[in-house]
C-alpha positions as CSV (number, residue, x, y, z in Angstrom):
1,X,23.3,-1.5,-0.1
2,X,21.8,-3.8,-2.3
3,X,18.0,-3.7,-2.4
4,X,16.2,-6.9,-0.8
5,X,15.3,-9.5,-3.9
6,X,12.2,-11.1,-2.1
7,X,10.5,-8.0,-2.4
8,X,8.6,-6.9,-5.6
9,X,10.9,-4.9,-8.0
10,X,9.1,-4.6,-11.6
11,X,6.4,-7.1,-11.9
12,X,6.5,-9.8,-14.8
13,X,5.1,-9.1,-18.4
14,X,1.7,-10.9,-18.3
15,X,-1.7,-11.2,-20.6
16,X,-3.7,-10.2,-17.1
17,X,-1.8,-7.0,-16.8
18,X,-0.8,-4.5,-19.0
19,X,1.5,-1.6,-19.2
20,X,1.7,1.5,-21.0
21,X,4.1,4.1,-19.9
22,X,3.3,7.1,-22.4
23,X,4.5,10.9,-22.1
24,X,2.9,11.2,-18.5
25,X,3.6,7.7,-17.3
26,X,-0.1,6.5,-17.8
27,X,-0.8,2.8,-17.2
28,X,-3.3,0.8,-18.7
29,X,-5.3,-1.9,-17.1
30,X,-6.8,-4.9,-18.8
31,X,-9.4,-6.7,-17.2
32,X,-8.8,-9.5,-15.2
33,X,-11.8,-11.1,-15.8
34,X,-10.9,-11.4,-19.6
35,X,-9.5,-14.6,-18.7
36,X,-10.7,-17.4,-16.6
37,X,-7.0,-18.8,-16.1
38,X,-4.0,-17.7,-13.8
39,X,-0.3,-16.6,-15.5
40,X,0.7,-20.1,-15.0
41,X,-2.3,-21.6,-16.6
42,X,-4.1,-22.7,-13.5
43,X,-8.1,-22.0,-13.2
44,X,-8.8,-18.7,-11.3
45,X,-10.3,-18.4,-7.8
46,X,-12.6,-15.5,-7.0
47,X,-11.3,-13.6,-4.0
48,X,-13.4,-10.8,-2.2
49,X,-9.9,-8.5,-2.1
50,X,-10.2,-5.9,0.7
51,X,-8.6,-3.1,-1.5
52,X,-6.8,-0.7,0.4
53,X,-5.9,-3.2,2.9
54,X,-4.0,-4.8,-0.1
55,X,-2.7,-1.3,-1.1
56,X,-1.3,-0.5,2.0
57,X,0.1,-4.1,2.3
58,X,2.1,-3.8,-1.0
59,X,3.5,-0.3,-0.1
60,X,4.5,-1.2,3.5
61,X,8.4,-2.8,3.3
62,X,9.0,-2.3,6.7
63,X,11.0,-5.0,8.2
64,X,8.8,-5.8,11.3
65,X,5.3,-5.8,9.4
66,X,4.6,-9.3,7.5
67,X,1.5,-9.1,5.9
68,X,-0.8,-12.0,4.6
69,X,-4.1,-11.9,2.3
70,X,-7.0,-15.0,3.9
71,X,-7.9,-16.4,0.0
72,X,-11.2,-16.9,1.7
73,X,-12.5,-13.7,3.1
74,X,-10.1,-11.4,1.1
75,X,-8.9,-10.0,4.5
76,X,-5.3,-8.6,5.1
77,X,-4.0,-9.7,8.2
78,X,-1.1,-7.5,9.6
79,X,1.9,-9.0,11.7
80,X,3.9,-6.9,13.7
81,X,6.9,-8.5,15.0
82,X,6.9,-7.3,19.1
83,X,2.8,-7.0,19.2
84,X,1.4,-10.3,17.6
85,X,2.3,-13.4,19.5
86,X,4.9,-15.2,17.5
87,X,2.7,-18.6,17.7
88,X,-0.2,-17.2,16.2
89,X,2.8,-15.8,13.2
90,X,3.7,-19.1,13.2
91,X,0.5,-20.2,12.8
92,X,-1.0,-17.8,9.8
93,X,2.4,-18.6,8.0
94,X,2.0,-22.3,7.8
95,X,-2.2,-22.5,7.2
96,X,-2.4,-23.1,3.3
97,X,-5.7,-20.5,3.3
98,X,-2.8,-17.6,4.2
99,X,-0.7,-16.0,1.1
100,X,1.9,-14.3,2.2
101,X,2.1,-10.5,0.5
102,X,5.6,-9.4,-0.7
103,X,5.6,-5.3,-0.8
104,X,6.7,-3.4,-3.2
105,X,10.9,-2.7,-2.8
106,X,12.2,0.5,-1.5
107,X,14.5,0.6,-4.7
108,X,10.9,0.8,-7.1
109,X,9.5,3.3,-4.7
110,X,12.2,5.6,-4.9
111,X,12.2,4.7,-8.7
112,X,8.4,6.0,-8.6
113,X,9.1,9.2,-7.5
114,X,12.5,9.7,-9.9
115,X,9.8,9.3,-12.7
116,X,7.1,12.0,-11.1
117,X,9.4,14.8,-10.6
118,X,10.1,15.5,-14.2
119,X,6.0,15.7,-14.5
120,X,5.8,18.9,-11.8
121,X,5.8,22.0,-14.2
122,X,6.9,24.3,-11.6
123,X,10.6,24.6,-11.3
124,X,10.7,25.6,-7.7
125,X,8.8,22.7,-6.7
126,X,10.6,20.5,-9.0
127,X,14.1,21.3,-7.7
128,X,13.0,20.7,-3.8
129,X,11.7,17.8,-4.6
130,X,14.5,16.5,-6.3
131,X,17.0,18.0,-3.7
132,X,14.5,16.0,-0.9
133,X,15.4,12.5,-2.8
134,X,18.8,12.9,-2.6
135,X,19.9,10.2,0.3
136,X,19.1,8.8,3.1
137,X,16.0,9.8,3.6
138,X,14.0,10.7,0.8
139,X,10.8,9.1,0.8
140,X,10.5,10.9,4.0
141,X,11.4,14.6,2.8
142,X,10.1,14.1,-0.7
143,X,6.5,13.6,1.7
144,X,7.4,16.7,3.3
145,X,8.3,19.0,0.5
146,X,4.6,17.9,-1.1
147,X,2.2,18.6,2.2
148,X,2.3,22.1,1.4
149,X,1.2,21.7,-2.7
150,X,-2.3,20.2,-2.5
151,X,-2.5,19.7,-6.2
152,X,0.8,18.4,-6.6
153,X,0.5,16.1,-3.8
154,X,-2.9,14.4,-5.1
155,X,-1.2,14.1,-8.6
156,X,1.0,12.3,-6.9
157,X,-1.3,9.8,-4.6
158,X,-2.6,8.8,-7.9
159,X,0.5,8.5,-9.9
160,X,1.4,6.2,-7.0
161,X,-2.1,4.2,-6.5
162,X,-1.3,3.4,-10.5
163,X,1.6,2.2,-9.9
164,X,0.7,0.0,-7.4
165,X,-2.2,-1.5,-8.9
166,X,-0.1,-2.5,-11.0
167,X,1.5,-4.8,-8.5
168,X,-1.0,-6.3,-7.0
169,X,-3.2,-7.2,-10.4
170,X,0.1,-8.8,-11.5
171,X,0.2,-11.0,-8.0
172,X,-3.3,-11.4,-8.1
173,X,-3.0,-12.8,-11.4
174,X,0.4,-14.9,-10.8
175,X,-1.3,-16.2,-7.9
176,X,-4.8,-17.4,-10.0
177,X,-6.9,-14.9,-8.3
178,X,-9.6,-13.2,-9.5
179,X,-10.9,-10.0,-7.5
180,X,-14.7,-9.9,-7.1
181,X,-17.0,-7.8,-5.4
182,X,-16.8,-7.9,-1.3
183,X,-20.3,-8.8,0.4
184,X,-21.8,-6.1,2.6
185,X,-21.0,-7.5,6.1
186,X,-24.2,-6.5,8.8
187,X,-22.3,-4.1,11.5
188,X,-23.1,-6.0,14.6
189,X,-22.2,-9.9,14.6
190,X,-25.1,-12.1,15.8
191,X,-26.0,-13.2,19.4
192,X,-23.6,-16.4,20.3
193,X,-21.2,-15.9,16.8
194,X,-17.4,-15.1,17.8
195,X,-15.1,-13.9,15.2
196,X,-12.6,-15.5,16.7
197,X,-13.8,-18.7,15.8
198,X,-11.5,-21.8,15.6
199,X,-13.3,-22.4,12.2
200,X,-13.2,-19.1,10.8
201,X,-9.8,-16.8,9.8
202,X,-7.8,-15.1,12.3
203,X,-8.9,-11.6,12.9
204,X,-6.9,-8.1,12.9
205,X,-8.1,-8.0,16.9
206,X,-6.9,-11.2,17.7
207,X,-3.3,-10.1,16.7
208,X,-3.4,-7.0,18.5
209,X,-2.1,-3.4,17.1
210,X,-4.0,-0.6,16.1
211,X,-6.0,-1.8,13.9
212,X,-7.9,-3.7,16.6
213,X,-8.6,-0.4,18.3
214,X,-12.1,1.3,17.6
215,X,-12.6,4.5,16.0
216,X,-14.3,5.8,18.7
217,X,-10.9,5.3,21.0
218,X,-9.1,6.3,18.5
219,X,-11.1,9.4,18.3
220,X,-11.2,9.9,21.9
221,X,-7.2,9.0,21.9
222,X,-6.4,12.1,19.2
223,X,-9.4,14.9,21.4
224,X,-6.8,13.7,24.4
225,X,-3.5,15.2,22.6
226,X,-4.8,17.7,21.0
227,X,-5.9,19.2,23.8
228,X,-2.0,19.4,24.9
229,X,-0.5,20.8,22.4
230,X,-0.4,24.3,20.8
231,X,-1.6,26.4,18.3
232,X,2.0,25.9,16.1
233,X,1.6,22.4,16.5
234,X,-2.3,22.1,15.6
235,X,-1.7,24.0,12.4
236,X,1.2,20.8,11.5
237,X,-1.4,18.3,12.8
238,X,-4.2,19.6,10.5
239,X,-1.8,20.0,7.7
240,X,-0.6,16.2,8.0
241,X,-4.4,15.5,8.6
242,X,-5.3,16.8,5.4
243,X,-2.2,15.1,3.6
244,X,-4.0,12.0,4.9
245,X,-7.3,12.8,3.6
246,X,-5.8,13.3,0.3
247,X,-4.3,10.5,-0.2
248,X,-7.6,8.5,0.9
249,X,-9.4,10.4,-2.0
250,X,-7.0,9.9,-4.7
251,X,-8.0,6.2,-4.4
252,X,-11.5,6.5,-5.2
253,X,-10.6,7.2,-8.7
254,X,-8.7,4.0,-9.2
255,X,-11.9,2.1,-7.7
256,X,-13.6,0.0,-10.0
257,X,-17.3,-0.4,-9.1
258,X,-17.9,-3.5,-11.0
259,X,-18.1,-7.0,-9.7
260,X,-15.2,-8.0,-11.2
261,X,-12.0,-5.2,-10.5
262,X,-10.7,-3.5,-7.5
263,X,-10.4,-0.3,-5.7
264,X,-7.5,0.6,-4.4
265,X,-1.1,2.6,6.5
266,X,1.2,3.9,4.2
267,X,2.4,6.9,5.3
268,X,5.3,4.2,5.4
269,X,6.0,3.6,1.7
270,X,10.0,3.0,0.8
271,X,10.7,4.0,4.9
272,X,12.2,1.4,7.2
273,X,12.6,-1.2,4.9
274,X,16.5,-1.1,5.5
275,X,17.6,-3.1,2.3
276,X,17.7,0.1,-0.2
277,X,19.6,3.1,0.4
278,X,18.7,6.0,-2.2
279,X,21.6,7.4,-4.1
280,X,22.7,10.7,-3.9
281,X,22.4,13.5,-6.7
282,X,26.1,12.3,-7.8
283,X,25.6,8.8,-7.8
284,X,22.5,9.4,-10.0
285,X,24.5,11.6,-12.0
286,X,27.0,8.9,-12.8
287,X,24.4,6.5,-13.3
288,X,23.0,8.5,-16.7
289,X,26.5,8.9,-17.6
């Protein structure tokens, strides 16, 4: 099935972002703030980017979930067709302070991970992984295969997080943004403010979903199952936990602390999207031929 073209596939050669893919597939950043002008010439815009937001926007290809970055606040809204009201869609798509996120295409995901496997120096591990991409499937069972190789897996968070910086510096830049630091918001709005305000952007809350949902309930939510469930199924819980928590860390390398460059739920990467269906071990065969 032929992969979805309105979805991010390699992004454009451009002086805001560079690429170097040496011996272990290393990329190299330039920094935006080099250059006071878009790819298309126009003057830049500073953007307070919400980083992992972005991250997990640009990974994300499922079908349902439309996401959009506020050029004001740097805030990624989430849309989930069947939980947001379809007005309120209506309305983020059509307000001009919106910018619509395309994710990153299932066929360059899959493409991501054809490109790690010949990094893992152990064979074993090696050939699962690249009997797990083979199909329908893949990104789903190449995720499983790595949950049980801590190092291996956090090689590959990062390999990944590259990559998809990538993306977004490119969009950023095609877009004339320029990333800057996000201000330190006080945790408890003031007396009388709503954050729902007509004047101010839509928040995650207003749209419903999970992200609207405290950590405390959320917290309280996870005590409540695991409290029905067995010791088997705790020890798959704490693995997939810790797969989690991995993933979060191998960010913080790719953070940039500096006023000017970023940092960088995706369990979903390359799943669901329903416009790219990874080849099997013959058809990839063929393909070198």
């Amino acid at each position: 099935m032929a992969p979805n073209s309105s979805k991010f596939d390699e992004p454009a050669r451009n002086p805001s972002v560079e690429r170097d893919r040496g011996k272990q597939g290393k990329l190299v950043f330039l920094d935006m703030a080099d250059s006071d002008k878009g790819t298309a010439g126009q003057p830049l815009r500073d953007v307070p980017v919400d980083w992992e937001a972005l991250e997990d926007a640009f990974e994300n290809n499922a079908p349902e979930v439309h996401s959009y970055l506020h050029v004001g606040s740097g805030e990624v809204l989430r849309v989930v067709d069947g939980i947001a009201d379809p007005e309120m869609h209506a309305r983020i798509a059509s307000d001009g302070a919106y910018l619509r996120i395309e994710p990153v295409s299932s066929r360059e995901q899959y493409r991501w991970m054809e490109r790690f496997i010949p990094m893992v120096e152990e064979p074993t591990l090696r050939g699962q992984l690249s009997q797990a991409i083979d199909g329908k499937g893949a990104f789903r069972r190449f995720k499983d295969v790595l949950i049980a190789f801590t190092a291996e897996r956090e090689r590959w968070f990062a390999f990944r997080s590259e990559r998809l910086r990538v993306f977004m510096e490119a969009w950023l830049a095609a877009n004339a943004m320029r990333p800057v630091a996000r201000p330190t918001w006080p945790t408890e709005a003031p007396a009388g403010s709503s954050p729902t305000a007509a004047t101010g952007p839509i928040t995650q809350e207003a749209l419903g979903g999970r992200r609207g949902r405290t950590t405390d309930a959320l917290r309280k939510q996870l005590e409540e199952v695991l409290d029905t469930i067995g010791a088997r199924d705790l020890e798959k819980v704490l693995a997939f936990a810790e797969f989690v928590r991995a993933r979060r860390a191998s960010r913080a390398p790719a953070a940039r602390t500096d006023a000017q460059t970023p940092a960088g739920e995706g369990d979903k990467a390359g799943e669901g999207a329903g416009d790219y269906e990874p080849p099997s071990s013959k058809q990839r065969t063929a393909s070198r031929g």
